[in-house]
C-alpha positions as CSV (number, residue, x, y, z in Angstrom):
1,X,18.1,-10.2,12.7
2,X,18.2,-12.2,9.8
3,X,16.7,-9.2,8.3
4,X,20.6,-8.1,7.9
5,X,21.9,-10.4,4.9
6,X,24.6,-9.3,4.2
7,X,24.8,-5.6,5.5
8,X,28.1,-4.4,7.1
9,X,28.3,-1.5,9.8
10,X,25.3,-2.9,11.8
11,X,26.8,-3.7,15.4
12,X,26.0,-7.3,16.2
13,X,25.4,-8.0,12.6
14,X,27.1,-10.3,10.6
15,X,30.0,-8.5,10.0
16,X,31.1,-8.9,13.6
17,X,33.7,-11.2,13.4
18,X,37.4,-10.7,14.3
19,X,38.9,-7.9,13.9
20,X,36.1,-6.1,15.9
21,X,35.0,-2.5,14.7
22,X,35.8,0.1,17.0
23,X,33.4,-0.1,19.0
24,X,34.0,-3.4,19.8
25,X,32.3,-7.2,19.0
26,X,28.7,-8.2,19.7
27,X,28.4,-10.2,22.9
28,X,29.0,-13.7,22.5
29,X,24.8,-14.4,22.9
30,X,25.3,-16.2,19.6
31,X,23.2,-19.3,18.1
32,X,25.9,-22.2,18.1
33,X,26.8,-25.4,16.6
34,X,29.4,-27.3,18.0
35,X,31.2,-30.3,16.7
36,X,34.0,-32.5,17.5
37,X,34.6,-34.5,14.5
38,X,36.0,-37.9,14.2
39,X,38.1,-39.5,12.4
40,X,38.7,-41.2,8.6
41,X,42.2,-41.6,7.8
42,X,44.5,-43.4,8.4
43,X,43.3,-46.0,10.6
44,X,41.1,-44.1,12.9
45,X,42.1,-46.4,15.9
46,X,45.7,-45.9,15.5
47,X,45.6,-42.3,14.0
48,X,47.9,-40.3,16.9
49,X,45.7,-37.4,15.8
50,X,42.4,-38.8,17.0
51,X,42.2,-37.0,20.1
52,X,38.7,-38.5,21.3
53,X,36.6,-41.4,20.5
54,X,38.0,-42.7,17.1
55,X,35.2,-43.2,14.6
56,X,32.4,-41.2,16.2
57,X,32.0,-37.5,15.3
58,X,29.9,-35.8,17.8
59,X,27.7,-32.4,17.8
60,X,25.3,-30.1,19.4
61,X,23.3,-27.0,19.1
62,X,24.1,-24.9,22.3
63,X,22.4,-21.5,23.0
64,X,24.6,-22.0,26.8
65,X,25.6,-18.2,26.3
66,X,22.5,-17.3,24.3
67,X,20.8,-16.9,21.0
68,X,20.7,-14.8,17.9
69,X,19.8,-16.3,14.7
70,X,17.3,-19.5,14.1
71,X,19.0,-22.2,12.5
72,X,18.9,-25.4,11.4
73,X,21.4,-28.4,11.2
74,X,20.7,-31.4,8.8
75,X,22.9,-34.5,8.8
76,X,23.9,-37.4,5.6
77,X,25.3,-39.9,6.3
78,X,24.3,-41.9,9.2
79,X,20.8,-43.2,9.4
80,X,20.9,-44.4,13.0
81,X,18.7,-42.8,16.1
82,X,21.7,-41.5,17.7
83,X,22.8,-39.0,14.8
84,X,19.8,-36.4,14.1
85,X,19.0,-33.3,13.2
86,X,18.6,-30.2,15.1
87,X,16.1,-27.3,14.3
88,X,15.9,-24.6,15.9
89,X,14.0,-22.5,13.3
90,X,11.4,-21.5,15.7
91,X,14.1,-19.5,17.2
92,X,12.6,-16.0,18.2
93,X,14.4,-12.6,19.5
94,X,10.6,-11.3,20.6
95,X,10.5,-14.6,22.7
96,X,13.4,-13.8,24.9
97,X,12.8,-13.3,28.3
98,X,12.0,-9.4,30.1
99,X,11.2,-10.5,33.4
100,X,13.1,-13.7,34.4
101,X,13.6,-14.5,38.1
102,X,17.5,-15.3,38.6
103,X,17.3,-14.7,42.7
104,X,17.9,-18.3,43.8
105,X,21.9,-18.0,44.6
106,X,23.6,-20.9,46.1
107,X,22.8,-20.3,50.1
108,X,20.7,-17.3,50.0
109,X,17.6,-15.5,48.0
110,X,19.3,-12.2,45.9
111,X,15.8,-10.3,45.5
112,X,17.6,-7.5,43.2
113,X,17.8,-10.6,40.6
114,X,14.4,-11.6,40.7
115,X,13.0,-10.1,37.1
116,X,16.5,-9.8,35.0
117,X,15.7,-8.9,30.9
118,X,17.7,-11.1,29.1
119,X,17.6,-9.1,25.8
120,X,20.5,-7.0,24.6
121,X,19.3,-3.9,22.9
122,X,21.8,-1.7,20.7
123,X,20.8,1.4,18.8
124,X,17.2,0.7,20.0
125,X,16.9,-2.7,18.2
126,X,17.0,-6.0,20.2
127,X,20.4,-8.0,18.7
128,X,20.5,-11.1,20.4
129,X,19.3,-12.5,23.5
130,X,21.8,-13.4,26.8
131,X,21.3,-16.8,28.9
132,X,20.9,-16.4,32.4
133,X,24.9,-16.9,33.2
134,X,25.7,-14.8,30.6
135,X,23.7,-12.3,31.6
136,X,25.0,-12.3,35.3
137,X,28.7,-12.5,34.4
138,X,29.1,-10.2,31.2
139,X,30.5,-6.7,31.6
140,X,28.2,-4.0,31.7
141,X,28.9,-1.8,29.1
142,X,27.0,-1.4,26.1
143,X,25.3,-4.8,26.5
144,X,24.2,-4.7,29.7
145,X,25.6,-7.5,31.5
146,X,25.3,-7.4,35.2
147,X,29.4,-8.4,35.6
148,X,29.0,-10.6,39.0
149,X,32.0,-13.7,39.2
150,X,31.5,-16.6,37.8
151,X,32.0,-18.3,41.5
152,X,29.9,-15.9,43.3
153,X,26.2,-16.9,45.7
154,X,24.3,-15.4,42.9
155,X,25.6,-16.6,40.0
156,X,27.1,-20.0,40.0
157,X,24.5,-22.2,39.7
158,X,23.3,-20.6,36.6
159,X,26.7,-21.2,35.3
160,X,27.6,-23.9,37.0
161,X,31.3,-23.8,36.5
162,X,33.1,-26.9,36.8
163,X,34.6,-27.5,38.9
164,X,33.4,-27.0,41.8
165,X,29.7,-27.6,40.0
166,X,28.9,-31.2,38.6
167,X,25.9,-32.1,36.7
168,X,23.4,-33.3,39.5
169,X,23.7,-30.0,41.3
170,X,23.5,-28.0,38.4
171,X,20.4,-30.0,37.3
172,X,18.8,-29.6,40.6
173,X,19.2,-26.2,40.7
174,X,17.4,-23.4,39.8
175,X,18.4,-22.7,36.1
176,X,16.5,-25.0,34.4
177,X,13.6,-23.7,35.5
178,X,14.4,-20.6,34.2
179,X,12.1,-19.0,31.7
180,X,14.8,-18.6,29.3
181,X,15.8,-22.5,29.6
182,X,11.8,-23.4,29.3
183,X,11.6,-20.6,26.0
184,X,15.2,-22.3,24.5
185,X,13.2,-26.1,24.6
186,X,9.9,-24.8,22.9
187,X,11.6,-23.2,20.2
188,X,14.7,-24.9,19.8
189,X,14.7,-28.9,20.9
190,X,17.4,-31.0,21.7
191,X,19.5,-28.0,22.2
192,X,21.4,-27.1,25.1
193,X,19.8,-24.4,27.3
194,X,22.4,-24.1,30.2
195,X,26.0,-25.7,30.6
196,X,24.8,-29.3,31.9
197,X,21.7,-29.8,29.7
198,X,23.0,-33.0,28.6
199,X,19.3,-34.8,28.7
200,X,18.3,-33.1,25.9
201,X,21.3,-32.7,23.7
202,X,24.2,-34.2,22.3
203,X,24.5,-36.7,19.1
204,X,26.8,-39.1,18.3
205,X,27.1,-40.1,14.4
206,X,29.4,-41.6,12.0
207,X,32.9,-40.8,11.3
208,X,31.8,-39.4,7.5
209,X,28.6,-38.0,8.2
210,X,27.7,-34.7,6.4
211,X,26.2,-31.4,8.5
212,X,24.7,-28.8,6.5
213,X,24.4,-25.4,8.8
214,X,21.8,-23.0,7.7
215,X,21.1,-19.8,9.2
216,X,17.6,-18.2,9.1
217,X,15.9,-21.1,7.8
């Protein structure tokens, strides 16, 4: 709720980072920015610390485990068509799905899954909203998470864990038809919506390029 600021004592508000309260962290249903940042000195193609592709910094919004706060992400820096921005302003809590169907399991229809809410709910306010894997395979208590494994019928191809899942499988199955995937894409493009949303997301800019984060745009 970007309503918050800076309040403290609000559970799943921003004073939920580590140490938890005592009653415990938010869920992790958090609005995310992730970057793996290349690198500048020395010689980025001899620098021993340069664990991935030398010059190139790359980044992506994810809302993989869910969402909570709209945010933007601006780059400087690097002009080109690969390195962009990202906004997901438009990012809505009253948007998150009450009803979505998650029955589709690997061999066989689960019906009890077929309209899941995705919204977590604490002290009668809605704090963030949970993707479909997240959902499914978060403990119960107070966030209501269904707690089903990871590699179980019902749940893995909305997580597609990897292995055993690869991308085409995962793709072809039945999460990114979801109504959470199709809500994360209208208010939040070029962000991933579920682990192998790779279409839509994913930049690759310069060594020395800028980001600027902002939360509640």
């Amino acid at each position: 709720n970007c309503l918050w600021g800076q309040s403290v004592g609000a559970v799943g508000g921003p004073d939920d980072y580590a140490p938890c309260p005592a009653s415990g962290c938010h869920a992790p249903a958090d609005s995310k920015l992730e970057v793996t940042w290349g690198c500048a000195y020395p010689d980025p193609a001899t620098n021993p610390l340069c664990e991935h592709d030398k010059s190139q910094t790359f980044y992506n919004g994810s809302a993989v485990d869910g969402y909570s706060l709209p945010f933007k992400v601006t780059r400087s820096g690097d002009p080109t068509a690969s390195c962009q921005d990202i906004n997901c302003s438009g990012l809505n809590l009253a948007a998150c799905p009450k009803d979505d169907n998650l029955s589709q399991g690997k061999t066989t229809v689960h019906p009890e899954y077929s309209s899941v809410d995705l919204r977590i709910i604490l002290g009668g306010q809605e704090t963030a909203c949970f993707s479909p894997c997240k959902k499914m395979n978060y403990p119960q208590n107070p966030f209501g998470g269904l707690n089903l494994p990871e590699q179980s019928d019902a749940v893995i191809l909305y997580c597609c864990p990897d292995p055993p899942i690869l991308s085409p499988e995962c793709n072809a199955g039945p999460v990114p038809q979801t109504k959470y995937v199709t809500t994360v894409h209208q208010m939040c493009p070029n962000t991933y919506g579920f682990a192998y949303d790779d279409s839509l997301a994913g930049f690759n800019c310069h060594y020395n390029t800028k980001l600027t984060l902002t939360f509640c745009p």
